[in-house]
Biotite code that builds the C-alpha atoms (Angstrom):
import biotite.structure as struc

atoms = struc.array([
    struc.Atom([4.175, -12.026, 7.070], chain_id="A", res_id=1, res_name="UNK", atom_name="CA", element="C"),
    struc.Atom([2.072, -9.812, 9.284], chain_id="A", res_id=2, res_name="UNK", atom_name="CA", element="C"),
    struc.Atom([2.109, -6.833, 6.687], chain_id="A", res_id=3, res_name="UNK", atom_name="CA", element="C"),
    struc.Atom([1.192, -8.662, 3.851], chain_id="A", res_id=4, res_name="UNK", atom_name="CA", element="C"),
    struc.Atom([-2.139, -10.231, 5.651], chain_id="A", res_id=5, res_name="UNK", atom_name="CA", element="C"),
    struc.Atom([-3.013, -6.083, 6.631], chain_id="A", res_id=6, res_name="UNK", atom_name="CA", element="C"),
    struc.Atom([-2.285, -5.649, 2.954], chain_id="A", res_id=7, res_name="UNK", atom_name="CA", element="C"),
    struc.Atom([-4.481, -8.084, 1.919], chain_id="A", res_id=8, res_name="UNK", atom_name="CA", element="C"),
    struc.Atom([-7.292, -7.285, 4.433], chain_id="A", res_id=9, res_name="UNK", atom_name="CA", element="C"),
    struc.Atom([-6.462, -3.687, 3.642], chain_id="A", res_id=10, res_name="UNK", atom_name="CA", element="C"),
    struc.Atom([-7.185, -4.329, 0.031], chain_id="A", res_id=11, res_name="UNK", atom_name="CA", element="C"),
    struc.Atom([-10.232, -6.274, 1.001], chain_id="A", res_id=12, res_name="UNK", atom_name="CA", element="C"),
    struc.Atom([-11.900, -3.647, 2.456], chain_id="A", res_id=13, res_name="UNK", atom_name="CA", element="C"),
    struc.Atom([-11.258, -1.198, -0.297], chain_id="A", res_id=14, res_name="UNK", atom_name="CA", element="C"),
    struc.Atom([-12.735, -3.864, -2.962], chain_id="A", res_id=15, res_name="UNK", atom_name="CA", element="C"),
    struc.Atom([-15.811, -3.935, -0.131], chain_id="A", res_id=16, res_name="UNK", atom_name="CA", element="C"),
    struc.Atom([-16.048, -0.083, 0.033], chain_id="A", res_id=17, res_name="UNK", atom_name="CA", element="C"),
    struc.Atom([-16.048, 0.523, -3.424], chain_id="A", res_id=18, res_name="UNK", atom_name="CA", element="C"),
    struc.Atom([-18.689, -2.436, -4.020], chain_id="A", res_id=19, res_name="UNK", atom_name="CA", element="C"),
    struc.Atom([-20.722, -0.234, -1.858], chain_id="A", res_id=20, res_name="UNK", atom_name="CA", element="C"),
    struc.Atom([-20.114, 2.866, -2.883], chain_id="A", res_id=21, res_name="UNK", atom_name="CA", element="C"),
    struc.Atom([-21.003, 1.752, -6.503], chain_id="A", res_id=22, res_name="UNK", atom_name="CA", element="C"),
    struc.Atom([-24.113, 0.387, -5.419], chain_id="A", res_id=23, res_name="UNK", atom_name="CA", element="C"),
    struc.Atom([-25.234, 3.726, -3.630], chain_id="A", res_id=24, res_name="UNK", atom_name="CA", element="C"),
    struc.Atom([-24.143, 5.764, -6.532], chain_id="A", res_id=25, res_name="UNK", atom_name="CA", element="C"),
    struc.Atom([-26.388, 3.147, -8.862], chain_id="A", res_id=26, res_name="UNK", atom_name="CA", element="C"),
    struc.Atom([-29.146, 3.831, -6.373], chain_id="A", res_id=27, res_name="UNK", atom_name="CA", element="C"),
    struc.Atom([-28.880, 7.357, -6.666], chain_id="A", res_id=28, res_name="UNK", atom_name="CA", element="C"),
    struc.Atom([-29.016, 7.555, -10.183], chain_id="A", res_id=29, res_name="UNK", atom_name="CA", element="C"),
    struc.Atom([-32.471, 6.290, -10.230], chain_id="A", res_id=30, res_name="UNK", atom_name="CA", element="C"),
    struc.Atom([-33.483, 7.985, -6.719], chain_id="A", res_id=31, res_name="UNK", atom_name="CA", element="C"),
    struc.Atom([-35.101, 11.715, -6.960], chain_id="A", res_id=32, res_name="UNK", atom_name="CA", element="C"),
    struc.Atom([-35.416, 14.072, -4.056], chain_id="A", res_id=33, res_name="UNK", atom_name="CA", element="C"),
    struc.Atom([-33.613, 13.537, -0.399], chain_id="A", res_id=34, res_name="UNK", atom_name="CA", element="C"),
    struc.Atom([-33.712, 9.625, -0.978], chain_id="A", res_id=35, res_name="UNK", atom_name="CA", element="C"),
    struc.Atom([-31.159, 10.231, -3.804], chain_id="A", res_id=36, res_name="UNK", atom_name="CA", element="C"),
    struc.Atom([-29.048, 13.155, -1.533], chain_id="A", res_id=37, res_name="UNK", atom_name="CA", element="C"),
    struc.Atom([-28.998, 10.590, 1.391], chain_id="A", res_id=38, res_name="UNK", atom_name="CA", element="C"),
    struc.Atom([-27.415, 8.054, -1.056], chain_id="A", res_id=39, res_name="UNK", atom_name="CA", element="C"),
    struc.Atom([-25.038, 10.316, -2.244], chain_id="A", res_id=40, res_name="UNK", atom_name="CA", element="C"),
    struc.Atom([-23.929, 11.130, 1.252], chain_id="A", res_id=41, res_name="UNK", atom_name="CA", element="C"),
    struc.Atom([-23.687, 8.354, 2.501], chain_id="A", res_id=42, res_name="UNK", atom_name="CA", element="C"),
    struc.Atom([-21.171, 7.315, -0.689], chain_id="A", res_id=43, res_name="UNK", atom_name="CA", element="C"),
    struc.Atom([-19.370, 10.371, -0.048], chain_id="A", res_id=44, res_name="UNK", atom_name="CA", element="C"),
    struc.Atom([-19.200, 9.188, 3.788], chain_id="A", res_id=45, res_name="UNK", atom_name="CA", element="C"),
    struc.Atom([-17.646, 5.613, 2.388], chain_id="A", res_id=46, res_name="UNK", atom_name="CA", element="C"),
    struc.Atom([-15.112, 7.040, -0.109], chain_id="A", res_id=47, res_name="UNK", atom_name="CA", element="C"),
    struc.Atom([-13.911, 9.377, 2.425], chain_id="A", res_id=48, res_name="UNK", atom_name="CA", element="C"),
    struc.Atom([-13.045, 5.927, 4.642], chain_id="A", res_id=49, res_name="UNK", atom_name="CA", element="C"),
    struc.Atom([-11.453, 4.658, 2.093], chain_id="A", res_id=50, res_name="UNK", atom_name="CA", element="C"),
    struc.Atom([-9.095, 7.245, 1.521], chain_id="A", res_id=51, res_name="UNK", atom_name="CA", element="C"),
    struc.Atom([-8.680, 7.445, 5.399], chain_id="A", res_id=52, res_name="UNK", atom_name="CA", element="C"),
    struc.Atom([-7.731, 3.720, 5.730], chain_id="A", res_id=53, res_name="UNK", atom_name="CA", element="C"),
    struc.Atom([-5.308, 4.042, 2.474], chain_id="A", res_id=54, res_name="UNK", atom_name="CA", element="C"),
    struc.Atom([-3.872, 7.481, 4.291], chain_id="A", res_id=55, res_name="UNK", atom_name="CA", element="C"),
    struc.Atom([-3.323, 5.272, 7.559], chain_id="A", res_id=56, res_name="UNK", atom_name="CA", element="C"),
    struc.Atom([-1.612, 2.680, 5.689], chain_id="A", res_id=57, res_name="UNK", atom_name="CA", element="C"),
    struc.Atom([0.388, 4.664, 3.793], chain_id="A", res_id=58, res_name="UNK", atom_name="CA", element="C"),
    struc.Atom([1.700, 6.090, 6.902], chain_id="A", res_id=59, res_name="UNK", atom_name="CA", element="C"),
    struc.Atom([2.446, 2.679, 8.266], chain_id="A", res_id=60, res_name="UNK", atom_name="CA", element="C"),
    struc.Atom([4.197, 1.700, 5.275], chain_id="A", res_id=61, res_name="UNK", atom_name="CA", element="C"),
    struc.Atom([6.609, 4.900, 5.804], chain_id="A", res_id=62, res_name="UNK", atom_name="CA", element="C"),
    struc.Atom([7.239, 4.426, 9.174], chain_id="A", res_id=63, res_name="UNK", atom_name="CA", element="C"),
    struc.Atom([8.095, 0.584, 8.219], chain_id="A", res_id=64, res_name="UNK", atom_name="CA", element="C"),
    struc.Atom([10.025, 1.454, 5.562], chain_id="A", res_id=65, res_name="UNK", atom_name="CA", element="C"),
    struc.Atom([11.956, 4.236, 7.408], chain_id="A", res_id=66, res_name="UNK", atom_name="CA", element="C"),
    struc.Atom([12.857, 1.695, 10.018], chain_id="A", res_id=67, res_name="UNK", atom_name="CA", element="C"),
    struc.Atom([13.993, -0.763, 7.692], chain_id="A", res_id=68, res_name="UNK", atom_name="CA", element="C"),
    struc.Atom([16.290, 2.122, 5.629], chain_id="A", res_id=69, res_name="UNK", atom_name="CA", element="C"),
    struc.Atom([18.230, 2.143, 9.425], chain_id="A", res_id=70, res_name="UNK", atom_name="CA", element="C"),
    struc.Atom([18.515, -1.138, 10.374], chain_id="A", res_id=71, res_name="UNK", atom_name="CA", element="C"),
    struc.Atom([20.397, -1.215, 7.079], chain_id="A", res_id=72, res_name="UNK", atom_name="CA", element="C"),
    struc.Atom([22.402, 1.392, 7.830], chain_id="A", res_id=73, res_name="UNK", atom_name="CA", element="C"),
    struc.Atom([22.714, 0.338, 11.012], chain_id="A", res_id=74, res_name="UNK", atom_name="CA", element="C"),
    struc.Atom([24.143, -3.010, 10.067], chain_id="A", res_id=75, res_name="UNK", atom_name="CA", element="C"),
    struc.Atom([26.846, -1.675, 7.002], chain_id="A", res_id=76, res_name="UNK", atom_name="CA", element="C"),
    struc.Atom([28.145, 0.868, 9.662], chain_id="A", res_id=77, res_name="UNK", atom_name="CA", element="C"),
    struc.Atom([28.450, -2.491, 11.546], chain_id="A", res_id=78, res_name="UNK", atom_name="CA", element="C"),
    struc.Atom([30.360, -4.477, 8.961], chain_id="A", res_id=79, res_name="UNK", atom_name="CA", element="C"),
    struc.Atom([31.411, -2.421, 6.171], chain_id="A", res_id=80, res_name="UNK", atom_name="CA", element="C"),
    struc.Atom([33.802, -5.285, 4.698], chain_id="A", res_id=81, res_name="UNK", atom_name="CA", element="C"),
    struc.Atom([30.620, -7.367, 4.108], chain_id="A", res_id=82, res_name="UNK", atom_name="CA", element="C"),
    struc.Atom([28.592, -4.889, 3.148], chain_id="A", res_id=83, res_name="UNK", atom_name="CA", element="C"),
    struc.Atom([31.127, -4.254, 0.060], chain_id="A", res_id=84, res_name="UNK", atom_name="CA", element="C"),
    struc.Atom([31.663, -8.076, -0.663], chain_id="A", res_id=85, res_name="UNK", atom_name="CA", element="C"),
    struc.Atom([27.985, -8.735, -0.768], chain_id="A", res_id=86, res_name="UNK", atom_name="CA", element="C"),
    struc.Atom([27.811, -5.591, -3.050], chain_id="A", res_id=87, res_name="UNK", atom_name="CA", element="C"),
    struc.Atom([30.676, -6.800, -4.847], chain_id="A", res_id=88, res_name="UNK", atom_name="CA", element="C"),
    struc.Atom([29.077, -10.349, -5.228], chain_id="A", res_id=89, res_name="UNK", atom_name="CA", element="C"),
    struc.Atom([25.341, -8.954, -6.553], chain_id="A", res_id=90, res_name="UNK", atom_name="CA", element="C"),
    struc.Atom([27.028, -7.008, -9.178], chain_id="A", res_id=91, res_name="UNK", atom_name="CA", element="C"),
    struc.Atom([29.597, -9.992, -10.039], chain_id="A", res_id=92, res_name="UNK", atom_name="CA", element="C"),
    struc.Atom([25.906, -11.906, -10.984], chain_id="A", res_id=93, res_name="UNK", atom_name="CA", element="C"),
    struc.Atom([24.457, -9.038, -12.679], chain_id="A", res_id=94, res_name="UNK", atom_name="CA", element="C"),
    struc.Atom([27.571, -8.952, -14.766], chain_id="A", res_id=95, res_name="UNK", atom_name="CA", element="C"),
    struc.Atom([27.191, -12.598, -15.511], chain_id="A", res_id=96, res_name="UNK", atom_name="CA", element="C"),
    struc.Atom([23.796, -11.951, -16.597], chain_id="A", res_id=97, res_name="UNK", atom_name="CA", element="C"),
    struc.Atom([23.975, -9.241, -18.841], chain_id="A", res_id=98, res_name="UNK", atom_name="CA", element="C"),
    struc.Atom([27.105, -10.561, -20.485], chain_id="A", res_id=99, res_name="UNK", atom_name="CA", element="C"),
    struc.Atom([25.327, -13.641, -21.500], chain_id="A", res_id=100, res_name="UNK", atom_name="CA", element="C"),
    struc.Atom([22.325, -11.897, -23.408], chain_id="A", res_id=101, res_name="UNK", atom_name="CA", element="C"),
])
């Protein structure tokens, strides 16, 4: 549950950064002289902490996903004989599904 309220907050913030970062660039457009380089700065400035936050959670998503990938393993080392009779039982349903289309 926690990782889908830091996806959610995650997403938030990009929606939030963008906002702003479309507002500066509309600001800019009309702007002349340093007023418009400032802006234009200062949107680079926000789109580069976007793509830092999206790098970070990207990262965390590996690391979560890595550790998942061995508790698997982990657990059908552990008990092989369910492992294949759960396997066994998903593609038993699959079977049933396809054969009735």
């Amino acid at each position: 549950m926690e990782g889908s309220v830091d996806r959610s907050k995650l997403i938030a913030d990009v929606k939030v950064v963008l906002d702003d970062v479309d507002s500066l660039l509309r600001q800019a457009a009309t702007a002349t002289g340093q007023q418009a380089i400032e802006l234009r700065e200062r949107a680079a400035e926000s789109l580069h902490r976007a793509k830092q936050r999206l790098q970070d959670a990207q990262a965390a998503l590996g690391e979560t996903t890595r550790a998942a990938v061995r508790a698997t393993d982990d657990w059908v080392h552990q008990h092989p004989w369910s492992a294949i009779g759960i396997g066994a039982g998903i593609g038993f349903l699959i079977g049933l599904l396809v054969a009735r289309r």
